[in-house]
N, C-alpha and C positions, 0 to 999 in steps of 0.2 A: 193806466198806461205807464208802463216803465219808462219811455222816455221823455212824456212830460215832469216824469220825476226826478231829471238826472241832466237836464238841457236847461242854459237859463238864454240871455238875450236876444240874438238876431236868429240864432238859428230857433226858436220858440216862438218866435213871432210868425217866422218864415212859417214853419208848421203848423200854429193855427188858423194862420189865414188860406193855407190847402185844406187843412180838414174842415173850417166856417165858410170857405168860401164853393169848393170845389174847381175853384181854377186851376188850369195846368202852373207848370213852373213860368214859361213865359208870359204868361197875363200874368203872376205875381210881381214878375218886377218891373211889368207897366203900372203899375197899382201908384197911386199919389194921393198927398191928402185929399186934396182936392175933388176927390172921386166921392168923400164919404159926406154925404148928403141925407136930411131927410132919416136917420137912423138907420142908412143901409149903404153898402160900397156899391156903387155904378162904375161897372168896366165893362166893354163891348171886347169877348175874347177875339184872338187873333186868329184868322183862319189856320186851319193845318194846312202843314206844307205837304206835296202826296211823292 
């Protein structure tokens, strides 16, 4: 992927925690340490808004 190749810190982060996690943008930035348990991220997504 070209832009793994050309991105380095928050925004690479930010990106593969969408592509490993599949959470939208708004559960990403509820996302905390504290969440990664157990060798897995536990986040309860946020309802869509309609």
């Amino acid at each position: 992927m070209i832009y793994r190749k050309n991105v380095t810190g928050l925004a690479l982060m930010v990106s593969e925690l969408a592509i490993g996690t599949g959470q939208r943008a708004p559960d990403l930035t509820r996302m905390e340490w504290d969440h990664i348990e157990d060798n897995g991220i536990w986040v309860t997504q946020a309802k869509a808004e309609s």
